[in-house]
C-alpha positions as CSV (number, residue, x, y, z in Angstrom):
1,X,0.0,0.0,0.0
2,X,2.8,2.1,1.0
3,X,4.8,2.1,-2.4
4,X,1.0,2.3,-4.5
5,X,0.9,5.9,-2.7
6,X,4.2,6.6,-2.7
7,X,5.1,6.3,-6.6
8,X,2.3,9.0,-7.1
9,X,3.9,11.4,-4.7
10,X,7.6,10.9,-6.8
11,X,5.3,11.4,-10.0
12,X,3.6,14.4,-9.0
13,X,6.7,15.7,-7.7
14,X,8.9,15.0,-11.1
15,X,6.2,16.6,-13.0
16,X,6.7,19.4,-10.9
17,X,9.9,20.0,-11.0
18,X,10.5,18.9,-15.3
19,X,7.7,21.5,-15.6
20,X,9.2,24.5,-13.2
21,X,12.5,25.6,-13.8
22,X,11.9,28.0,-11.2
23,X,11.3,24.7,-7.9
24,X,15.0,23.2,-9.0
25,X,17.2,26.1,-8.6
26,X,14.9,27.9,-5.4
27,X,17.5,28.4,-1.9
28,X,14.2,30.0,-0.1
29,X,12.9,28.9,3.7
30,X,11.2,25.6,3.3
31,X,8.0,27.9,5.0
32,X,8.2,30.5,1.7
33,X,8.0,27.9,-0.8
34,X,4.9,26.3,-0.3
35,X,3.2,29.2,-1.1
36,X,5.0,28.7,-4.6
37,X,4.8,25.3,-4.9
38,X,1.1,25.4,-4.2
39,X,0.7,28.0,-7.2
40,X,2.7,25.5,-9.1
41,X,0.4,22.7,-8.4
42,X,-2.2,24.9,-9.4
43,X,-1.3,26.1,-12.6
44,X,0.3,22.2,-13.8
45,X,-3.3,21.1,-13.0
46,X,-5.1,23.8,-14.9
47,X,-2.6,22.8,-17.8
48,X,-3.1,18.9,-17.8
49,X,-7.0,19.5,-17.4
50,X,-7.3,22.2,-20.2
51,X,-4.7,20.0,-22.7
52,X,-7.1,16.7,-21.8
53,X,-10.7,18.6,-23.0
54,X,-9.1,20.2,-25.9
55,X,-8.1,16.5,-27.3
């Protein structure tokens, strides 16, 4: 059960991080960035779901 969650958390993560040049090359308080990372999540979701209707 463990690794069936855990491989989603390493694939959202990736995709994060391929996506956002900006997450791999941050040196801000671990406290600052999840304000970013959040937006990030955001804005990857919005893509994926807007790229998925158009098809």
């Amino acid at each position: 059960m463990l690794r069936g969650l855990r491989w989603q958390g390493e694939r959202g993560f990736a995709i994060l991080i391929g996506r956002w040049k900006t997450l791999r090359h941050t040196n801000i308080s671990p406290r600052r960035i999840g304000d970013i990372v959040a937006a990030a999540l955001h804005l990857t979701h919005f893509e994926y779901k807007y790229l998925s209707e158009s098809c």
